[in-house]
C-alpha atoms as one frame of an Amber mdcrd trajectory, in Angstrom:
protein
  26.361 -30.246  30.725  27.359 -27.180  29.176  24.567 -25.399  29.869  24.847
 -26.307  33.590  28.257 -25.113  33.316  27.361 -21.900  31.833  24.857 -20.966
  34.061  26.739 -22.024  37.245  29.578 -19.581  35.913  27.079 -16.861  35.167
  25.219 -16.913  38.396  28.675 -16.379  40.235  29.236 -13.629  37.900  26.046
 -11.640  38.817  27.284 -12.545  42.540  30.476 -10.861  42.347  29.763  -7.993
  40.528  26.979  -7.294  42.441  29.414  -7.631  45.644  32.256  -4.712  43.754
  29.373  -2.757  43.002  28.111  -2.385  46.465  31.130  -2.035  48.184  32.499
   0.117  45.750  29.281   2.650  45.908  29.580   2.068  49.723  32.813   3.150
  50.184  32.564   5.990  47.524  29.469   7.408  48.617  28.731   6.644  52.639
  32.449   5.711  53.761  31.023   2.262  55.548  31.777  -0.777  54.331  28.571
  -3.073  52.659  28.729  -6.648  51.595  30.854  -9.286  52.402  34.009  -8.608
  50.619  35.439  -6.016  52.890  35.774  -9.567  55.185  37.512 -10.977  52.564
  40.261  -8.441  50.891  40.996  -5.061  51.803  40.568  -2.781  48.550  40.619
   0.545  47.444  37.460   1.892  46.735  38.245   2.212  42.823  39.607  -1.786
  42.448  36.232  -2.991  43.646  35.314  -1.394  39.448  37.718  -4.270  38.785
  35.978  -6.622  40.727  32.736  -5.559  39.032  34.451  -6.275  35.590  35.538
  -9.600  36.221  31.805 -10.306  37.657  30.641  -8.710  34.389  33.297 -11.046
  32.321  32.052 -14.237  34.133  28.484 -13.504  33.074  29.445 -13.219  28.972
  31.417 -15.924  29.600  28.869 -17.867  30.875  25.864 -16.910  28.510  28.682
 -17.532  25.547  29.447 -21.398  27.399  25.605 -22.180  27.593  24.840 -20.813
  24.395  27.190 -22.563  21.968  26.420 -25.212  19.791  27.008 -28.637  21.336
  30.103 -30.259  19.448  29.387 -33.045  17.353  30.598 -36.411  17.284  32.244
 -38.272  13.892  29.701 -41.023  13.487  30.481 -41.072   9.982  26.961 -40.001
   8.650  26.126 -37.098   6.849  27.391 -35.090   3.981  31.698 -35.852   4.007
  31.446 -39.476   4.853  32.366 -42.327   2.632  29.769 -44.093   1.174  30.643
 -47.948   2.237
């Protein structure tokens, strides 16, 4: 499940970030407005960077999620447990 997880929030990282970085490099550099989040919000060309750094967060956040160590469960085996 985690690793579902993680790469559901991952894959909407590389989504958003991709959408700041176009419309930010569309409004900076051709003064038209690319990508769908123009229809969405109305931004300033430099807060679409901040858009691109919360895609970029979501996408460490999500390789971190799927790439953690599962948690364990006390079944009461193994090195610490009380020998019956």
């Amino acid at each position: 499940m985690r690793t579902t997880i993680g790469y559901t929030i991952e894959s909407i990282g590389y989504v958003i970030g991709a959408q700041g970085l176009i419309s930010f490099a569309s409004q900076t550099f051709f003064g038209t407005e690319w990508g769908w989040m123009h229809k969405v919000v109305d931004l300033p060309s430099t807060a679409y960077l901040g858009v691109v750094a919360v895609g970029l967060a979501l996408i460490v956040g999500g390789m971190k999620t799927r790439k953690a160590p599962e948690a364990r469960t006390a079944t009461g085996s193994g090195r610490n447990s009380r020998a019956a």
